[in-house]
N, C-alpha and C positions, 0 to 999 in steps of 0.2 A: 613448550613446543607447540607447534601448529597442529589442531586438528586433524586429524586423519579422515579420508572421504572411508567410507564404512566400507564401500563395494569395491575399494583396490586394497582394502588392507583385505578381505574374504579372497580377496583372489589370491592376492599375495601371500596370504596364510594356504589357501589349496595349493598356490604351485610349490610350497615349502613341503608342505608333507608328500607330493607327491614323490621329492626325489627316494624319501622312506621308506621304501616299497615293503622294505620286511620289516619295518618294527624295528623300533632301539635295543628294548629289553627282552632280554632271554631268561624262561626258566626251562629247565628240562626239555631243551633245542626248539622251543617254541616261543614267538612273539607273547609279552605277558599284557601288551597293550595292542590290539591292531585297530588302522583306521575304518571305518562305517563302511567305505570304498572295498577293502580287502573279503568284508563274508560274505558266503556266501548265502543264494536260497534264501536275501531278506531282502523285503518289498523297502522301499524308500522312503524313509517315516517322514509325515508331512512337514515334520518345522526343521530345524537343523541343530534346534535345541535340545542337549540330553540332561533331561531333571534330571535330580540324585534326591535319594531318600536317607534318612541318618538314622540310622545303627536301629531303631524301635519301632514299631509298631502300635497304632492306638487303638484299631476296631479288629484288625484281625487278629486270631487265637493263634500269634506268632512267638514265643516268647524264648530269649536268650537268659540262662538260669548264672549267678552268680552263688559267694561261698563267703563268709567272712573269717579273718585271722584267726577271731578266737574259737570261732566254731572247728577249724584245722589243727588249732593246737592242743583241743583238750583228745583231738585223735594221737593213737600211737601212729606212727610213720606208714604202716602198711594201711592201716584203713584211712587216714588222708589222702593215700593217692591213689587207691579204689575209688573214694569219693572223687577227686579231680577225674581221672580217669573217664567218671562217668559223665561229669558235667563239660568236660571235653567232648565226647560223644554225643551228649545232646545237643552242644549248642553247632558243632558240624551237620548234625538233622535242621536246626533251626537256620544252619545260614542256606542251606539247602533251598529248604519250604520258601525261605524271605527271596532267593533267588526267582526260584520258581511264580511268584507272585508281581516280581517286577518285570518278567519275561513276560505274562501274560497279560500285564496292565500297562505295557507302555513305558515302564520306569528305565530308563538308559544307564545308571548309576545307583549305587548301594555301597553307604557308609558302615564299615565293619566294624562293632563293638570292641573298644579298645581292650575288653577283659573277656573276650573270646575262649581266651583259653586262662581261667582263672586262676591268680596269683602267682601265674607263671613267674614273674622278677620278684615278686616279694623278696625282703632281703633274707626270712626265716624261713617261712611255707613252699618259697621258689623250691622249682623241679623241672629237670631236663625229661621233654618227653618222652626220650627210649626208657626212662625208665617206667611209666606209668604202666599200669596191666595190661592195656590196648593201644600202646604206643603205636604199633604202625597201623593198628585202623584208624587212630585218628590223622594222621598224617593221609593217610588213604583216603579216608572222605573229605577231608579239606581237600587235597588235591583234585578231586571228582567235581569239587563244587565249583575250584577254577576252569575246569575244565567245560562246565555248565556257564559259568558267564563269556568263556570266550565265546563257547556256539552260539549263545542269544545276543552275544554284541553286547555285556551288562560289563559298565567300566567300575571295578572296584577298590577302594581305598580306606585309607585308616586318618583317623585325626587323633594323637594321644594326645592324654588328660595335661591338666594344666601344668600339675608336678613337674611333667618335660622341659625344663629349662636349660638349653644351651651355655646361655652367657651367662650362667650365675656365675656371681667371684667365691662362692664355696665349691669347693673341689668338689667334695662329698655327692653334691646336688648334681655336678657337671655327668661325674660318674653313674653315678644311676639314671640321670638321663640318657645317656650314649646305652647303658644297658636297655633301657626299656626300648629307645629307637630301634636297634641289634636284633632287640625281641619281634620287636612288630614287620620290622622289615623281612624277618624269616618268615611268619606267616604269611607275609605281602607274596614272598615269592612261590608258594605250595599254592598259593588261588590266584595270582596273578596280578596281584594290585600295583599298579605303577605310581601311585602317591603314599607317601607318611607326612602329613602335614603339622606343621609346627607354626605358635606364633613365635614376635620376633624375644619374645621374653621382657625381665624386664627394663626400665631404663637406668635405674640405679645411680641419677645425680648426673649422668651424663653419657647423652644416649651415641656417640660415636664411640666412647671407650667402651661400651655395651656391646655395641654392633663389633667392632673391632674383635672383642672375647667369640663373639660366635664364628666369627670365619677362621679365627685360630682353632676354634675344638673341632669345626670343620674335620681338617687334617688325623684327627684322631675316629671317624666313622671308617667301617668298612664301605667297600665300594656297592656293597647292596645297599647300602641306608643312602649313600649318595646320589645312586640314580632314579632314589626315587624320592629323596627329599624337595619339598615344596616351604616355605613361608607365605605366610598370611599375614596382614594389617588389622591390627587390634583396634578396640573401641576406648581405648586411652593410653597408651604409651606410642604405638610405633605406626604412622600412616603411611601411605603407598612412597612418598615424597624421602621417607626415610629409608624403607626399605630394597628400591629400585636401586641405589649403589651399589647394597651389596649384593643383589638377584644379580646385577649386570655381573661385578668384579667375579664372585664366585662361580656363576651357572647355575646359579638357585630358581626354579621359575616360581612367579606370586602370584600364589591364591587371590586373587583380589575380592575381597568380602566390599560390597557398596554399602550396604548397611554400616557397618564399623568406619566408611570412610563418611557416611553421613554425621557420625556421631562425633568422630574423632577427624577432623578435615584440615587438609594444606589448601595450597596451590592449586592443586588439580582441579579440572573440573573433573566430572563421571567418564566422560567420552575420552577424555584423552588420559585419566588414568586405565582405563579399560584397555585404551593404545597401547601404552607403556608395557602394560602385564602381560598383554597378549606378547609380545616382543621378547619374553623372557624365556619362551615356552620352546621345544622343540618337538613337542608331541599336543595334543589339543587341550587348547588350557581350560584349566579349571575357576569360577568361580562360584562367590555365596549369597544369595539375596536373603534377606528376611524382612520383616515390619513390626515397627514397633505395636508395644499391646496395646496404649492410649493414641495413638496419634502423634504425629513431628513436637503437635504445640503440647500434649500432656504430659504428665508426670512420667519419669524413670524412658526415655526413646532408647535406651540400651536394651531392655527385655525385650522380648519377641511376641509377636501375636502366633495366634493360632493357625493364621492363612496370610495367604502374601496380598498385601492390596496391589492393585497391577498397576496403580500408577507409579509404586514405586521399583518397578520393573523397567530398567533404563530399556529408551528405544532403541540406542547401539546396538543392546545383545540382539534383537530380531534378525538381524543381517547375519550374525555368525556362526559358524559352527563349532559351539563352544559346550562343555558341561557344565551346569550351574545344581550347585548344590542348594535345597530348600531345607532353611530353616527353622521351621513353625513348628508349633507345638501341635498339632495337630496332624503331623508328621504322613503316614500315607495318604490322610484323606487330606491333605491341604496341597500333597503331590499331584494325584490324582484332579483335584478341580484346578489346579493351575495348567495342567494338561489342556483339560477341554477351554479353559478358557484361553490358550496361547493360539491353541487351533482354529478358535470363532476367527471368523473374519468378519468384522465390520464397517458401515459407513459415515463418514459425516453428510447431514444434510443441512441445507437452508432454505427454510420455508419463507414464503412473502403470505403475508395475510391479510383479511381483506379490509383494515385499517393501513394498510400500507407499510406496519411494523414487518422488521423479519426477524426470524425464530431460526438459533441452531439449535441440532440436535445428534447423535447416531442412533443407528440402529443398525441392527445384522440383514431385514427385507427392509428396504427404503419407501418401498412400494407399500408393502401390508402398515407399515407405519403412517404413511400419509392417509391411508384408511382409517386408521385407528385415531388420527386428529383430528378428521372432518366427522368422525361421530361421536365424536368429542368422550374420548376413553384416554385418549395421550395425556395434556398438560394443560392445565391449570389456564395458563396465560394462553393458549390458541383457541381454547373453549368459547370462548366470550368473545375471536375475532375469525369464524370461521367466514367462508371457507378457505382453507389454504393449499397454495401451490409450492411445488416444487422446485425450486428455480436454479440450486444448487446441487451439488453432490459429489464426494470423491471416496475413494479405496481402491480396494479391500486393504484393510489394515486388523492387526491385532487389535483387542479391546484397549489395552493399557493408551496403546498411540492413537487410538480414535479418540478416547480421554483426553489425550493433551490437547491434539490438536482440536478438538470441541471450546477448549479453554484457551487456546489461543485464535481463534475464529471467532468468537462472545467478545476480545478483547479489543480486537480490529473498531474501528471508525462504522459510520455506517456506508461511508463513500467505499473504502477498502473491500468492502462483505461487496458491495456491488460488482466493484470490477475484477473478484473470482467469478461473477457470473458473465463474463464479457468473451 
């Protein structure tokens, strides 16, 4: 497909949500998703990008408590589900506080711990929560806590464990998958979460009879797991190229992970798989960025770093209004500084120096920068050809796209560098 210009498909995505005035999904006679447009009493957040943070915590004393199998089973039945009981209740105070902290830092989106309410499906330990001691307080406070993201504008969603496989050709697997979905998608609805996201599974010797198994078990979800199921492009079996058939054929919209389509790649370029996925969506799509821990050229680019490098932050998203989930291990604080750094605006500049060489650079003051060269604290190479002028200059642009475009301005002829200055 051809390119899409970034500023008609934003437009064309705002006049789409606009016919939506109330929201697709309903829990308890209330939209469980609405658009940025719909709340009220909220100033206009500067980028149109809503980070999401995933399920944990690394510096703040936020923490969501788990139970293990055997610890449940050497309990008699009554004190196992005192204990779940309680660790239900805790972890509704914990999705609380975690709310509360993305309300007050900027975070637009919050990944809910798939084991929220622990060992809920277990095929032995499983327990329906009316029967736990505090069954409807916990229902109560998760419900309180949807009711806390919808007033802050905090979009919230689920991604189950890998276990979730659709297309396995074992029944067995299929079945406890569609249970865990069932699962997740009930607590989706008590806090309002409009995604349960799934990959596409595996490929199993032949990835259309694969794909084909999952839009048949399709038919076997309730209609809660369906409007709010989403697919994603893995980092080795299923890329965007594979999964857009059946996003279109079913109405599945795709998570589009850039990261996994760097690692795992078709056809696509970045911009026009971005096109494709946004096109699946009929509420604001979601994607994943992350960066690898060594770098494109080292070892293992599957694993994730700690923080996101913003060059590998495609320029498309800048234009959209879209949720991008971060990946890092360093999880709120890696949230948190890609915030301020999406927010910096910066410039390209091109200096003439007084060898007659020119020099690019950015910086956020262009001004205080060309100070900072002629008293020779900048750079290496203008030290030794001062003093320099300022002969170039463009923005305001994000940090990531000032980076490129630095690297594609260094890459120009020296006649080309000239006649941006014409």
């Amino acid at each position: 497909m051809a390119t899409l210009c970034w500023s008609q498909l934003a437009g064309w995505l705002q006049q789409r949500r606009a016919t939506d005035n109330n929201g697709r999904w309903e829990a308890d006679g209330e939209p469980v998703f609405k658009r940025r447009s719909q709340l009220k009493n909220k100033t206009k957040p500067e980028s149109s990008i809503r980070l999401g943070l995933c399920c944990i915590f690394l510096e703040q004393p936020i923490r969501f408590r788990n139970t293990t199998v055997k610890a449940i089973r050497r309990m008699d039945r009554d004190a196992a589900l005192d204990k779940l009981s309680g660790l239900c209740m805790t972890n509704a105070e914990a999705l609380q506080a975690s709310l509360q902290f993305c309300a007050d830092n900027g975070i637009g989106c919050f990944r809910v711990n798939s084991q929220v309410l622990p060992l809920k499906t277990h095929a032995v330990c499983g327990y329906d929560v009316s029967v736990l001691p505090d069954g409807d307080e916990v229902v109560r406070r998760f419900k309180a806590c949807g009711e806390f993201a919808r007033t802050h504008d905090i979009r919230l969603c689920f991604h189950p464990d890998q276990f979730v496989v659709l297309n396995s050709p074992r029944p067995y697997v299929v079945e406890r998958s569609i249970e865990e979905l069932e699962h997740q998608a009930h607590v989706a609805e008590w806090i309002g979460a409009d995604i349960v996201n799934i990959h596409g599974g595996g490929a199993y010797g032949d990835k259309r009879d694969a794909l084909a198994r999952f839009a048949r078990n399709l038919n076997r979800l309730s209609d809660r797991v369906r409007r709010r199921l989403t697919v994603e492009n893995d980092d080795t079996s299923y890329t965007p190229s594979d999964l857009l058939p059946l996003c279109r054929a079913e109405n599945i919209p795709l998570v589009y992970d850039v990261h996994h389509h760097r690692c795992n790649q078709d056809d696509l370029l970045v911009a026009d798989a971005t096109a494709e996925a946004i096109v699946t969506w009929n509420r604001e799509p979601m994607f994943h960025i992350s960066s690898p821990i060594k770098g494109w050229t080292g070892p293992h680019p599957r694993r994730h770093h700690d923080f996101i490098n913003l060059r590998d932050f495609p320029q498309c998203w800048n234009e959209l209004t879209v949720t991008v989930e971060v990946e890092a291990k360093a999880k709120e604080v890696a949230v948190l500084k890609l915030i301020r750094q999406l927010s910096e605006r910066w410039f390209v500049y091109i200096l003439r120096c007084a060898d007659g060489s020119l020099y690019t650079g950015i910086a956020k003051d262009v001004n205080q920068r060309l100070e900072q060269h002629n008293a020779g604290m900048a750079s290496r190479y203008t030290r030794s050809r001062l003093p320099v002028t300022v002969i170039y200059r463009e923005g305001s642009m994000p940090k990531g796209t000032a980076l490129r475009r630095e690297l594609a301005i260094k890459a120009l002829s020296r006649k080309s560098k000239e006649a941006l200055t014409d």
